[in-house]
N, C-alpha and C positions, 0 to 999 in steps of 0.2 A: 536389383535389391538382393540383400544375401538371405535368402528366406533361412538355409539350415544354421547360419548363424542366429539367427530371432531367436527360434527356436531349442538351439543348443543353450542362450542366454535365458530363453522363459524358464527351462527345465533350471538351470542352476539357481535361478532367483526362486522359484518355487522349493529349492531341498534347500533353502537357508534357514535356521535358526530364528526367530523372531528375532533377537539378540545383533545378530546379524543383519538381519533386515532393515533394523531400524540403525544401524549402522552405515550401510548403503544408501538409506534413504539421508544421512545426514552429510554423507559426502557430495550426491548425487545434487543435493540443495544448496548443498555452499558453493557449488559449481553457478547455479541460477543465481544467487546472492549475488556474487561477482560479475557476474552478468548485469545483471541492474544495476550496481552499484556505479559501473565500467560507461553503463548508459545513460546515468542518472548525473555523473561527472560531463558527457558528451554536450550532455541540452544543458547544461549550466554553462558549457562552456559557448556553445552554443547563443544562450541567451546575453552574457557577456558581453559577447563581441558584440552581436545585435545592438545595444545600450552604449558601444562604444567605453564598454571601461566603467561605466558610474553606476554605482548600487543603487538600489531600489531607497526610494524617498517616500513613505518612510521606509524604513527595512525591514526586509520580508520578514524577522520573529516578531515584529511590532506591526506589521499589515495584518499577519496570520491572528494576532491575538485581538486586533479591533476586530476583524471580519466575526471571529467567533464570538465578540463581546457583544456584537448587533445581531449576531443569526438567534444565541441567548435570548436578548432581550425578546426580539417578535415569539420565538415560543414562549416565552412567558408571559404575553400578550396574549398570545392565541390561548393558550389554558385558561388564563385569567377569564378571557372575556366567554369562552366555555362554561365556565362554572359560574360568571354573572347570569348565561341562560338558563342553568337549570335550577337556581335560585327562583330567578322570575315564573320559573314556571308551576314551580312550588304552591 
């Protein structure tokens, strides 16, 4: 490991600018972005081939929006049936 490299980098990320900092910090992240983004294409492609070619039945924006439409509904069951308790107990 290049310890006096760490170090020569700590000291110059330390004398930057906020301005800069957060400049670094947004290069340094789009770096990451592309990274998952890179991995995020890999498992689809991934999953793809797994499936042999055929999309999701129904398709995943219309899977994703029942799933959410029924997770909805149980929490507004669970509240619901919350505030039927502290009615009764009234």
């Amino acid at each position: 490991m290049n310890t006096q490299l760490v170090e020569t980098l700590a000291q110059i990320i330390n004398a930057l600018t906020p301005e800069e900092k957060t400049l670094l910090e947004e290069k340094t992240t789009s770096n990451k972005n592309q990274e998952a983004y890179q991995k995020m294409v890999e498992v689809r492609e991934k999953i793809f081939a797994r499936r042999g070619g055929k999309p999701f039945d129904p398709p995943l924006n219309e899977y994703i929006t029942q799933t959410r439409d029924e997770r909805t509904a149980q929490q507004d069951e669970l509240i619901r049936s919350c505030f039927e308790k502290e009615k009764a107990n009234d």
